[in-house]
N, CA, C and O atoms as a GROMACS GRO file, in nm:
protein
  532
    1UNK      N    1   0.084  -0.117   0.000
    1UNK     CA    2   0.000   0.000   0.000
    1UNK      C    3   0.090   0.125   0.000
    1UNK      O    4   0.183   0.122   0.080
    2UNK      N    5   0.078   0.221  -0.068
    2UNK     CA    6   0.120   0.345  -0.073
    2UNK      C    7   0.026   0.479  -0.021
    2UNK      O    8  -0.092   0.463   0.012
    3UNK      N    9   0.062   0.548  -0.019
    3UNK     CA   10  -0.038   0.675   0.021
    3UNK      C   11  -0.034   0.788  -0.053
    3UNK      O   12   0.072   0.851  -0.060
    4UNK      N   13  -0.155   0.834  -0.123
    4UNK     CA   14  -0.196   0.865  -0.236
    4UNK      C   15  -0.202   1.035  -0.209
    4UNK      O   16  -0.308   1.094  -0.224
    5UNK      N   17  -0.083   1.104  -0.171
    5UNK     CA   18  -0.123   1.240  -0.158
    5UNK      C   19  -0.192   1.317  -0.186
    5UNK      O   20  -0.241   1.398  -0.108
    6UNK      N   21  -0.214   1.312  -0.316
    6UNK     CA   22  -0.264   1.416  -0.436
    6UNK      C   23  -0.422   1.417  -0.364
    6UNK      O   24  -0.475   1.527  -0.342
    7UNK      N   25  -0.479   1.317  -0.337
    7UNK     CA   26  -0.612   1.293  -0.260
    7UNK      C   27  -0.629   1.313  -0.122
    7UNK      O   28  -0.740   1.305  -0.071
    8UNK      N   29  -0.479   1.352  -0.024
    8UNK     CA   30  -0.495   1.389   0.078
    8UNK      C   31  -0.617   1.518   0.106
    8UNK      O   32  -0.650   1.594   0.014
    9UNK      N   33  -0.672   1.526   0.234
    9UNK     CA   34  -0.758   1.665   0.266
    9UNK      C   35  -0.682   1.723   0.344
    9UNK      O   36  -0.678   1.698   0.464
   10UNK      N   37  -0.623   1.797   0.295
   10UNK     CA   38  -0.530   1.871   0.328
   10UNK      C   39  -0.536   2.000   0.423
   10UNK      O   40  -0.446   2.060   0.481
   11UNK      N   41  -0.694   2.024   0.418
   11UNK     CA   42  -0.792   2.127   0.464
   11UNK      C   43  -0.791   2.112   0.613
   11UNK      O   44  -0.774   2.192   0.705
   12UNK      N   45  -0.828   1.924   0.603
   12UNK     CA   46  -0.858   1.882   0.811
   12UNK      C   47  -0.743   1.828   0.803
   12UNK      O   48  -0.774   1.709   0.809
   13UNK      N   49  -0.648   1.831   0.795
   13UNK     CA   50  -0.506   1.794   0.833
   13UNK      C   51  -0.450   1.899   0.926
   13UNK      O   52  -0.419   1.887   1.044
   14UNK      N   53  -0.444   2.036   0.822
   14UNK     CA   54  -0.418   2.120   0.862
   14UNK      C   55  -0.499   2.192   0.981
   14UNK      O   56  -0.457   2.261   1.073
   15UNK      N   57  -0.617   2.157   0.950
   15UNK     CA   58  -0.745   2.206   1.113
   15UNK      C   59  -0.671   2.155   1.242
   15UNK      O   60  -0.626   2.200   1.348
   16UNK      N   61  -0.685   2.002   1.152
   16UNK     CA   62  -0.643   1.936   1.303
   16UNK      C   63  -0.489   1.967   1.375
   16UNK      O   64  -0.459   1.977   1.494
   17UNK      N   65  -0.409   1.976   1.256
   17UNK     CA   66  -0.277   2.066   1.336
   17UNK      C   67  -0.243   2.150   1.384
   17UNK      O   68  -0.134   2.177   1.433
   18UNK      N   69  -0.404   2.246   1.369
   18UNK     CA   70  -0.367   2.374   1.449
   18UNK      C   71  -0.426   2.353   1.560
   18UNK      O   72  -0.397   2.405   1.668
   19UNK      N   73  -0.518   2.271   1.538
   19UNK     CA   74  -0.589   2.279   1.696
   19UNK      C   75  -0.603   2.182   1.836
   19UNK      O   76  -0.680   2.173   1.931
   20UNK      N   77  -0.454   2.101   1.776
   20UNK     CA   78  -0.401   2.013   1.890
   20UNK      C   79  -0.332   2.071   1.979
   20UNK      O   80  -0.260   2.169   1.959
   21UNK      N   81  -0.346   2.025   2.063
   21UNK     CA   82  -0.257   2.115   2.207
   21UNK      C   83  -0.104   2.052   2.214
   21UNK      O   84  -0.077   1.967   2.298
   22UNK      N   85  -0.024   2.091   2.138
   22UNK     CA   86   0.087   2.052   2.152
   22UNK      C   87   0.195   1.989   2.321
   22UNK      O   88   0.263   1.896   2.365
   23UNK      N   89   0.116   2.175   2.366
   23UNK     CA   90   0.201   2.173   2.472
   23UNK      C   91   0.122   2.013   2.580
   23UNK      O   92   0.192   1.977   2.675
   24UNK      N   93   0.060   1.977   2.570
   24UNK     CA   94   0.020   1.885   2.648
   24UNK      C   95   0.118   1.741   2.658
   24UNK      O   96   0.177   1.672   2.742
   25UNK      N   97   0.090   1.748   2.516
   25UNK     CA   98   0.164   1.607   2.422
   25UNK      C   99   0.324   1.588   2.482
   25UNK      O  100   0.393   1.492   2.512
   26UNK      N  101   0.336   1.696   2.480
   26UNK     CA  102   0.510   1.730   2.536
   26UNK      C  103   0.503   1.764   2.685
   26UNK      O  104   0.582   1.691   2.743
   27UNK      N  105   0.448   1.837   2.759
   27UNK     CA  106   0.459   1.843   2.869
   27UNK      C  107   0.410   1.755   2.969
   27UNK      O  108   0.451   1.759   3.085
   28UNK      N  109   0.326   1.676   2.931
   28UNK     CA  110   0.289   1.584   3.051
   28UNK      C  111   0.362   1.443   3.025
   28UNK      O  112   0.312   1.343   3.078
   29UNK      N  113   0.478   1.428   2.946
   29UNK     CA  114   0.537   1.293   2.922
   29UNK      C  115   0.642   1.280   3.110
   29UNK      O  116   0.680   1.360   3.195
   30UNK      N  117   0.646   1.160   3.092
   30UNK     CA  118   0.753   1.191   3.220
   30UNK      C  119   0.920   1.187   3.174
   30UNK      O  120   1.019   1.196   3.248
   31UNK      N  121   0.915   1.174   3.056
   31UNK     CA  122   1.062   1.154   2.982
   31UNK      C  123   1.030   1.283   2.955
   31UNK      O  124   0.918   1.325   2.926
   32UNK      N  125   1.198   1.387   2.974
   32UNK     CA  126   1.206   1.556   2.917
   32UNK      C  127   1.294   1.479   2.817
   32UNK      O  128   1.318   1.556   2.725
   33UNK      N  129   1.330   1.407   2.804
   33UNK     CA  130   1.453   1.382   2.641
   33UNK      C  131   1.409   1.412   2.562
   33UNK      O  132   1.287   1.413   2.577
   34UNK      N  133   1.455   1.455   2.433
   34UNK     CA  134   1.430   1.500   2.356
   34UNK      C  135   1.378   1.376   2.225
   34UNK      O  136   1.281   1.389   2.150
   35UNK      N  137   1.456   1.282   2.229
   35UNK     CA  138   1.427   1.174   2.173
   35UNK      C  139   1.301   1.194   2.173
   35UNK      O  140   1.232   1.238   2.081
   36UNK      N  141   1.244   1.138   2.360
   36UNK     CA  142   1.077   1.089   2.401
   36UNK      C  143   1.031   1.176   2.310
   36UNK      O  144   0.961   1.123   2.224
   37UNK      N  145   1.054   1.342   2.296
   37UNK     CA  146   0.925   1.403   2.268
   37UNK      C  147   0.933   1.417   2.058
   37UNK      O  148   0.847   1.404   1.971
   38UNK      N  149   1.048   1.440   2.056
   38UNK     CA  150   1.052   1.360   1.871
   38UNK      C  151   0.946   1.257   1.826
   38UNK      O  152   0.880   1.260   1.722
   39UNK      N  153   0.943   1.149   1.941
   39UNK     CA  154   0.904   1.041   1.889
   39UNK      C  155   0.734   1.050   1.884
   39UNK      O  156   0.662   1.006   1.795
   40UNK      N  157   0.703   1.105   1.980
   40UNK     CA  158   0.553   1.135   2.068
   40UNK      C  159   0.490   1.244   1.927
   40UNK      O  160   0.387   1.230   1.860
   41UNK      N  161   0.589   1.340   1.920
   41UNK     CA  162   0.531   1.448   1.816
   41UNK      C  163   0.521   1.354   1.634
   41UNK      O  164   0.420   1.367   1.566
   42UNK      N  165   0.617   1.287   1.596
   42UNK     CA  166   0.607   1.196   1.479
   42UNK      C  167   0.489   1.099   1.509
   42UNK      O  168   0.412   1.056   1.422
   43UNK      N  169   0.484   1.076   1.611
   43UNK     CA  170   0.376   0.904   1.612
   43UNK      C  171   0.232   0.984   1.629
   43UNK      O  172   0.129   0.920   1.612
   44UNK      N  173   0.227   1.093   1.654
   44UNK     CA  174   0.090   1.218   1.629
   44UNK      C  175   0.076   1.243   1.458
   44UNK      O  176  -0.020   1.210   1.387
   45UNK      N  177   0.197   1.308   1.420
   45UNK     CA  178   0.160   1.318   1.290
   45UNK      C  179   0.151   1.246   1.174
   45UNK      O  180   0.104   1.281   1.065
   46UNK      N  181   0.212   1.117   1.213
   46UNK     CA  182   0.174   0.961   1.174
   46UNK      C  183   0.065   0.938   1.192
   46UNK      O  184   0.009   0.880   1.098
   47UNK      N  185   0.009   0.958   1.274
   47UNK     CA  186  -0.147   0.914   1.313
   47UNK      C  187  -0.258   1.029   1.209
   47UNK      O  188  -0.349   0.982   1.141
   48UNK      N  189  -0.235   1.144   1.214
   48UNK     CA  190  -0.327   1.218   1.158
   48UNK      C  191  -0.265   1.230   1.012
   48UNK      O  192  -0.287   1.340   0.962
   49UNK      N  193  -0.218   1.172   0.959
   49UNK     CA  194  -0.150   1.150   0.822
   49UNK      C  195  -0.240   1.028   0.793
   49UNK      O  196  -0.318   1.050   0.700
   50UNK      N  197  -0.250   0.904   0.850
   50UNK     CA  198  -0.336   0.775   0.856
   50UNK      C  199  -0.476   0.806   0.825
   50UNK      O  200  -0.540   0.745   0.739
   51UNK      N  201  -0.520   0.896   0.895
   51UNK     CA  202  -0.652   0.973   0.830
   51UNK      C  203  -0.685   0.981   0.806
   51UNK      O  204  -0.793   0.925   0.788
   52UNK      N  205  -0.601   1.133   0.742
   52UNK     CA  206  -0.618   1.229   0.617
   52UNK      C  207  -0.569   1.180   0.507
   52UNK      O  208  -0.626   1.217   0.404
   53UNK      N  209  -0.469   1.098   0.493
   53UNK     CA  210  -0.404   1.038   0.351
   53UNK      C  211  -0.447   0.927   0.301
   53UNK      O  212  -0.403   0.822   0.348
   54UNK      N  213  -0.542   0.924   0.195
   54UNK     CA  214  -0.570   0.742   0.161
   54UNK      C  215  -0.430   0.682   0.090
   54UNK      O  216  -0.323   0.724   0.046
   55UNK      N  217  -0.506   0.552   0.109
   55UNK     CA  218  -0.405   0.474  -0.007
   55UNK      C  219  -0.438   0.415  -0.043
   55UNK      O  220  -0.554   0.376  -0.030
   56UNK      N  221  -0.302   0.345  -0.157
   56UNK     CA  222  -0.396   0.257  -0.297
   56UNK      C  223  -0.274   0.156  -0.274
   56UNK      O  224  -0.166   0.156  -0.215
   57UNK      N  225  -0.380   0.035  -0.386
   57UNK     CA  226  -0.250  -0.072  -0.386
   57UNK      C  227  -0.205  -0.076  -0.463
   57UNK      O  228  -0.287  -0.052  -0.552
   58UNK      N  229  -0.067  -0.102  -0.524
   58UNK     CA  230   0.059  -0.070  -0.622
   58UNK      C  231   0.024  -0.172  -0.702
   58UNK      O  232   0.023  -0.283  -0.650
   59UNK      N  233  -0.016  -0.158  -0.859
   59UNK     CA  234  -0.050  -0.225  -0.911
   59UNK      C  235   0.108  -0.337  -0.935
   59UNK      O  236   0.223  -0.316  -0.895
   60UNK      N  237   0.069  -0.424  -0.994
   60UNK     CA  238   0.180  -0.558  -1.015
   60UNK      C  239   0.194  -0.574  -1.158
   60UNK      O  240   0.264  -0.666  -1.202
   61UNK      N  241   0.122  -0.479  -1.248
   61UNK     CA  242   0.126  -0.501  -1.415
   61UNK      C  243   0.284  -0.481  -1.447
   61UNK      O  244   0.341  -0.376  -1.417
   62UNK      N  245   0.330  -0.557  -1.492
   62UNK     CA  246   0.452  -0.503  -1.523
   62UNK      C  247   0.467  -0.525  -1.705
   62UNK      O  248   0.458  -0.622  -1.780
   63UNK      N  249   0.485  -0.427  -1.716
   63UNK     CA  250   0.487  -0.409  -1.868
   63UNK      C  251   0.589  -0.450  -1.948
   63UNK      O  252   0.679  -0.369  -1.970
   64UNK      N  253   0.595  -0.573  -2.003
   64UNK     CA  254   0.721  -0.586  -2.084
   64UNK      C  255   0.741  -0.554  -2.221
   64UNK      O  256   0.796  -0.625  -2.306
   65UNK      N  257   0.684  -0.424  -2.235
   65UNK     CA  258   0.665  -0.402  -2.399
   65UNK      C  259   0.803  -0.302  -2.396
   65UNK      O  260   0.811  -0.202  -2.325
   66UNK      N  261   0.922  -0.352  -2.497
   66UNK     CA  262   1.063  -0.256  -2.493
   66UNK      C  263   1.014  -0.138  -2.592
   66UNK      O  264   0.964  -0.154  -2.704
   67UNK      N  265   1.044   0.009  -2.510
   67UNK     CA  266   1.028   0.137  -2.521
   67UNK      C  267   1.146   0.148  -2.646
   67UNK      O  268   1.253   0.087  -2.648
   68UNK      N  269   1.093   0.251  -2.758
   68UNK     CA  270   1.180   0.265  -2.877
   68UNK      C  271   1.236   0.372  -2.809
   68UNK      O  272   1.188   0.407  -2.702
   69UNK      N  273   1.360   0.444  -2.873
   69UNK     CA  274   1.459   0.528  -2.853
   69UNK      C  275   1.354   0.661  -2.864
   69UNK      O  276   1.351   0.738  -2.769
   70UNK      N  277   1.290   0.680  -2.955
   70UNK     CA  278   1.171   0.765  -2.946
   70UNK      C  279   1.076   0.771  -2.808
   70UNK      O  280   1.086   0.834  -2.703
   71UNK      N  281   1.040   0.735  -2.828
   71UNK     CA  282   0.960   0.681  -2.659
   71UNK      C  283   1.044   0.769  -2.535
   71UNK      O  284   1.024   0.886  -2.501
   72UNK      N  285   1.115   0.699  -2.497
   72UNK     CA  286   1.247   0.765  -2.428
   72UNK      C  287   1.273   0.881  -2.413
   72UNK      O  288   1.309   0.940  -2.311
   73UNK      N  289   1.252   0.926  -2.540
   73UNK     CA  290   1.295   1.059  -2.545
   73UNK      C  291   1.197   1.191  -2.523
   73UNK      O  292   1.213   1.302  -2.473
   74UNK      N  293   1.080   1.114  -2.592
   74UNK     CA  294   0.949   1.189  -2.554
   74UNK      C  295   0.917   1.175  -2.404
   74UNK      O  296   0.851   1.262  -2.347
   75UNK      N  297   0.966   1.061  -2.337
   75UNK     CA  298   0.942   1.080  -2.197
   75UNK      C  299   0.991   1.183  -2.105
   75UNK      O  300   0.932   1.251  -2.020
   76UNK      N  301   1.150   1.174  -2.153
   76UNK     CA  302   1.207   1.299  -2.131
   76UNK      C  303   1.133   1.416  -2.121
   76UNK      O  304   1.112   1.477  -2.016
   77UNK      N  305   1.080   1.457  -2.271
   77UNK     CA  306   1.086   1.613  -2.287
   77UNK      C  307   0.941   1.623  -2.213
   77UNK      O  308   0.897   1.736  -2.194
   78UNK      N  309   0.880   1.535  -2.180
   78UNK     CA  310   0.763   1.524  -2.090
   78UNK      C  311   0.776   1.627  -1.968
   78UNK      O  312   0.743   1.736  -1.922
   79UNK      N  313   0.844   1.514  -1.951
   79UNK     CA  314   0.930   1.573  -1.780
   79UNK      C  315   0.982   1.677  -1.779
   79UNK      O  316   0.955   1.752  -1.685
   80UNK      N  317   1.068   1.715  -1.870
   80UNK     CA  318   1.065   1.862  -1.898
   80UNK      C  319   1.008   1.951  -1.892
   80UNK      O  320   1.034   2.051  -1.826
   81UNK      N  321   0.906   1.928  -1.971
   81UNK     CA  322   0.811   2.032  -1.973
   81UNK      C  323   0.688   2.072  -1.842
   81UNK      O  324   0.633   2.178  -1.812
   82UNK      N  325   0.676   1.905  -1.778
   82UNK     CA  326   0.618   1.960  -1.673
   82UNK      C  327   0.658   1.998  -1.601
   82UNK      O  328   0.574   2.046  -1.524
   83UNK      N  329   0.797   2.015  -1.557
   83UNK     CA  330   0.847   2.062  -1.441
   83UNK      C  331   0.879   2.237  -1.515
   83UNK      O  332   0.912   2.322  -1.432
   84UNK      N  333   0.871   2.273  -1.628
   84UNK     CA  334   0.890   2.381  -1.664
   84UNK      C  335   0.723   2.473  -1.662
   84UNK      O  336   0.698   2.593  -1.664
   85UNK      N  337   0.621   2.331  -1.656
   85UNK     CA  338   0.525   2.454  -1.614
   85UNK      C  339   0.489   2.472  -1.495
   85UNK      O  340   0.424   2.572  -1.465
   86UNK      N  341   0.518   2.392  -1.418
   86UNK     CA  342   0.540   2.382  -1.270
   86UNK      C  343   0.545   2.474  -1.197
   86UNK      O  344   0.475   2.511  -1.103
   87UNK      N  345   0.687   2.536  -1.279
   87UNK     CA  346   0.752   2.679  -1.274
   87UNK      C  347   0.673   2.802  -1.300
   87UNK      O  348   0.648   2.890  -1.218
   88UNK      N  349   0.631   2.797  -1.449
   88UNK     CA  350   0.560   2.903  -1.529
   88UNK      C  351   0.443   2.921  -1.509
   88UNK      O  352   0.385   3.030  -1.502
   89UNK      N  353   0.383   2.782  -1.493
   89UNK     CA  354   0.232   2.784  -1.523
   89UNK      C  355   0.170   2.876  -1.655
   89UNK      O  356   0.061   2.933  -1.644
   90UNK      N  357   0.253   2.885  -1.783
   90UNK     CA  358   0.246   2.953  -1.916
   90UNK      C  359   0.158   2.821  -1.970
   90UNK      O  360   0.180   2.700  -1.963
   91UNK      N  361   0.066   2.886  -2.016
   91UNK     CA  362  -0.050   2.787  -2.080
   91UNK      C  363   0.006   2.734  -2.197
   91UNK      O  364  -0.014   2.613  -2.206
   92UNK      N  365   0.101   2.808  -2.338
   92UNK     CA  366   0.128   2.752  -2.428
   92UNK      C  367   0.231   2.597  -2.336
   92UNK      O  368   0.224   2.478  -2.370
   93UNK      N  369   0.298   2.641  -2.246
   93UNK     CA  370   0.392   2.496  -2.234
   93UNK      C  371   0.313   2.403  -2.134
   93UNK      O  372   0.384   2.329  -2.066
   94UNK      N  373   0.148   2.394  -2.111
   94UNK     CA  374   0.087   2.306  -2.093
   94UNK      C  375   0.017   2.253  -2.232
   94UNK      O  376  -0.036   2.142  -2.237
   95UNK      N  377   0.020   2.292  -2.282
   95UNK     CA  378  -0.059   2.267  -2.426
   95UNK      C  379   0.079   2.165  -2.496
   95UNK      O  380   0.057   2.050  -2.535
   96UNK      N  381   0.218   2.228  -2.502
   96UNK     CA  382   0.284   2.132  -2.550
   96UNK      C  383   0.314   1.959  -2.497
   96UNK      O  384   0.354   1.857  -2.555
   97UNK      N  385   0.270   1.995  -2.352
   97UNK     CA  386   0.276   1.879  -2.240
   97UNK      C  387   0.206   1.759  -2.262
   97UNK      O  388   0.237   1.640  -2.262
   98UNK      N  389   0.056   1.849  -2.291
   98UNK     CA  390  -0.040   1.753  -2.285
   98UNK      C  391  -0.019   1.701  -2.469
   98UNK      O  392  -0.047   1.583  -2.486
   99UNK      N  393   0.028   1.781  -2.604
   99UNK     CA  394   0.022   1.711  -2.674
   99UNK      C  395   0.160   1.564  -2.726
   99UNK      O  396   0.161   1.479  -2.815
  100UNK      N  397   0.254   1.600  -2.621
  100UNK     CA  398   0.357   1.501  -2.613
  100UNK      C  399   0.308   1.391  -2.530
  100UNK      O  400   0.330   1.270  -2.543
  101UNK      N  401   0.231   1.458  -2.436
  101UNK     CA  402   0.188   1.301  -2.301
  101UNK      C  403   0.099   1.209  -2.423
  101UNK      O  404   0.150   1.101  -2.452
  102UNK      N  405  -0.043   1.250  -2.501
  102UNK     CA  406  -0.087   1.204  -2.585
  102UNK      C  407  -0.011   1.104  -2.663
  102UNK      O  408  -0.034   0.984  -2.666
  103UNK      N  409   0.117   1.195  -2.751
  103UNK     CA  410   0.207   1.062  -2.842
  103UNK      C  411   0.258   1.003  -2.803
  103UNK      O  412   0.299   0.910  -2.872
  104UNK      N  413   0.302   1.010  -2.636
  104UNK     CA  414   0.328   0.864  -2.574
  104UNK      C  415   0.262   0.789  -2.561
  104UNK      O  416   0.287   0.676  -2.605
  105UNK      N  417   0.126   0.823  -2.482
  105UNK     CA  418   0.030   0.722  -2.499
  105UNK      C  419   0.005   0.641  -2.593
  105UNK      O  420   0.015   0.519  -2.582
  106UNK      N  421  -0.036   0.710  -2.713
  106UNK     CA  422  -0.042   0.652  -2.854
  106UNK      C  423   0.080   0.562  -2.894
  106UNK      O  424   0.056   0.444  -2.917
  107UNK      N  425   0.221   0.612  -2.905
  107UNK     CA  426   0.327   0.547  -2.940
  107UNK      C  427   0.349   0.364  -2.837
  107UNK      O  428   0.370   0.254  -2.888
  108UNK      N  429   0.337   0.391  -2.719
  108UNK     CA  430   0.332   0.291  -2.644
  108UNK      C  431   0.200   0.224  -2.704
  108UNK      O  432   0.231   0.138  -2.787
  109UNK      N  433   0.045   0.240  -2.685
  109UNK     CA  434   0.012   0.160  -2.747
  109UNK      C  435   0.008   0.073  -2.866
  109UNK      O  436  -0.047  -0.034  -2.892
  110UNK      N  437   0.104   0.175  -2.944
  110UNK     CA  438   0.140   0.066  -3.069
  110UNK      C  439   0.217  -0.020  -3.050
  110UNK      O  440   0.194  -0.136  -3.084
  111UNK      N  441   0.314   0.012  -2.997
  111UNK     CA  442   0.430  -0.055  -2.906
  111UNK      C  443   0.377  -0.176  -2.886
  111UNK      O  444   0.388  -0.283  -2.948
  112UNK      N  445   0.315  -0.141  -2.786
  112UNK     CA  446   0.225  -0.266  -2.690
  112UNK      C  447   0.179  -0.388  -2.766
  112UNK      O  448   0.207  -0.505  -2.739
  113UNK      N  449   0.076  -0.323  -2.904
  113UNK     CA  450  -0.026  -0.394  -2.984
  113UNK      C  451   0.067  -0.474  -3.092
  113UNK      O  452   0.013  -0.566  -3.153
  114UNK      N  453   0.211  -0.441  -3.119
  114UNK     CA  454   0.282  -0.471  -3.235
  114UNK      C  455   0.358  -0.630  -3.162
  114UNK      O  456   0.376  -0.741  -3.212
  115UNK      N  457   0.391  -0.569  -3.018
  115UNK     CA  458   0.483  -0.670  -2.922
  115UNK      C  459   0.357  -0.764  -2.911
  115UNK      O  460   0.389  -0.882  -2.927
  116UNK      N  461   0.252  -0.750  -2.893
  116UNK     CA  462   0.176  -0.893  -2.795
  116UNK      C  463   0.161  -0.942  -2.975
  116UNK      O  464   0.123  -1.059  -2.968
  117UNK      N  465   0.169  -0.919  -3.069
  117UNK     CA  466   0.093  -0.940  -3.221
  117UNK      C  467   0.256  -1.052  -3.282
  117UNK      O  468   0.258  -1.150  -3.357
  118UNK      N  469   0.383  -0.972  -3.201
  118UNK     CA  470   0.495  -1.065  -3.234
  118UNK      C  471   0.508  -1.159  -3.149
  118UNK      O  472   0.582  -1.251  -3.183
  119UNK      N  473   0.454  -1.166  -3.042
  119UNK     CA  474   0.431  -1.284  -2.931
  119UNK      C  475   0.342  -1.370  -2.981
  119UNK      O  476   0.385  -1.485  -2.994
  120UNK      N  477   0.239  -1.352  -3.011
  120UNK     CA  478   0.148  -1.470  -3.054
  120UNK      C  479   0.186  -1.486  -3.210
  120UNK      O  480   0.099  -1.549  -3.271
  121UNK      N  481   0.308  -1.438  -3.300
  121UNK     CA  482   0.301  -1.519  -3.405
  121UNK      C  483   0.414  -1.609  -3.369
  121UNK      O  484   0.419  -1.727  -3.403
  122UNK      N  485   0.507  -1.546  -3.299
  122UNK     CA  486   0.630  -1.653  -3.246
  122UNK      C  487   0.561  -1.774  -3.164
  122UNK      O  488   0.612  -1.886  -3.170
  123UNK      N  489   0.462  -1.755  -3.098
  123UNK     CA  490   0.408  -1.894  -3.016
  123UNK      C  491   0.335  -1.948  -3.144
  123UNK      O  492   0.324  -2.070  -3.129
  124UNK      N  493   0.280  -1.910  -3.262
  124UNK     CA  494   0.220  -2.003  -3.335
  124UNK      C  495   0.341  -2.089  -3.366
  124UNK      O  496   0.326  -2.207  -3.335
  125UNK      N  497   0.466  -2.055  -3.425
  125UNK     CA  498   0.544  -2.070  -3.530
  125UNK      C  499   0.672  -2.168  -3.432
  125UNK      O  500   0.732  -2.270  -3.465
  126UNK      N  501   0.678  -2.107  -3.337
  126UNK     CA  502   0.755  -2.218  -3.188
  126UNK      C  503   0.748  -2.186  -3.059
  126UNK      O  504   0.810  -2.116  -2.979
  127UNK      N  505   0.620  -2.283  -3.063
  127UNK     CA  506   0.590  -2.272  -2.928
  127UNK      C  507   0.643  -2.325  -2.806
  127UNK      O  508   0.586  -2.305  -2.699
  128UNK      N  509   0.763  -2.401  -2.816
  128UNK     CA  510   0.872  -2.425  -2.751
  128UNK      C  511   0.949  -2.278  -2.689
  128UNK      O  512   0.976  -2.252  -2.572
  129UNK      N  513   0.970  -2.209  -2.794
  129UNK     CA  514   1.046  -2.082  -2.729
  129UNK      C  515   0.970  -1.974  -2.659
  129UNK      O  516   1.034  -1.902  -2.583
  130UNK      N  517   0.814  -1.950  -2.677
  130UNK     CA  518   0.754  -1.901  -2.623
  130UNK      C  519   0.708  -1.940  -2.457
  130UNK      O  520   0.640  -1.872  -2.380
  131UNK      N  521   0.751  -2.031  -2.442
  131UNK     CA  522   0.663  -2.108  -2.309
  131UNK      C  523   0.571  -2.201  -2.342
  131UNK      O  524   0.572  -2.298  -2.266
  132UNK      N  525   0.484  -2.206  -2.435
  132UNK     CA  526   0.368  -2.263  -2.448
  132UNK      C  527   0.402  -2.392  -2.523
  132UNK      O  528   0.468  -2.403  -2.627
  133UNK      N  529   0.345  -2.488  -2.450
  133UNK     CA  530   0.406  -2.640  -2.462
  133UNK      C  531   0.274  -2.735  -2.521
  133UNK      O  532   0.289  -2.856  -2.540
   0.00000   0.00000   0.00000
């Protein structure tokens, strides 16, 4: 399981962090170490993180379709670009974002559809080397 930030409520996270009594949490421990009260203040915001943060389960698809040198590269300038509007928030370099994220999509699905299409003619043709017995 992972925890899915982007879906955190970030709204009662923050309520609830303002309106815990800190000084309690820390002052009524009978340990003054500093450790004790590290640990006391993390295992609080561990707890209200548990919450407020859902989670999902990590999917197990693992894709064995090999990415062309193209691919790659468009992934790149992906990343590029979103972290450049990140920055800008300039609408033309979301527009270029979203039309590169698109030809990956697209490019991988051909990818995808060409690889499972050379898998099942290699299992017609030897099905010894494919696995299929």
């Amino acid at each position: 399981m992972r925890k899915n930030y982007r879906k955190a409520n970030y709204d009662e996270l923050k309520k609830e962090l303002d309106e815990f009594n800190w000084d309690v949490l820390l002052n009524n421990s009978n340990e003054n170490s500093v450790n004790s009260m590290w640990e006391k203040v993390k295992q609080k915001i561990t707890d209200m993180e548990e919450r407020h943060v859902p989670t999902y389960k990590i999917s197990n698809k693992n894709s064995k379709v090999p990415l062309s040198k193209e691919i790659v590269e468009l992934i790149k300038e992906k990343s590029r670009l979103s972290k450049k509007f990140g920055q800008t928030k300039e609408p033309a370099i979301r527009t270029k974002y979203k039309r590169v994220r698109h030809k990956i999509t697209k490019l991988v699905r051909l990818a995808r559809k060409d690889y499972e299409e050379n898998l099942a003619k290699e299992a017609k043709t030897n099905p010894n080397k494919s696995g299929n017995t």
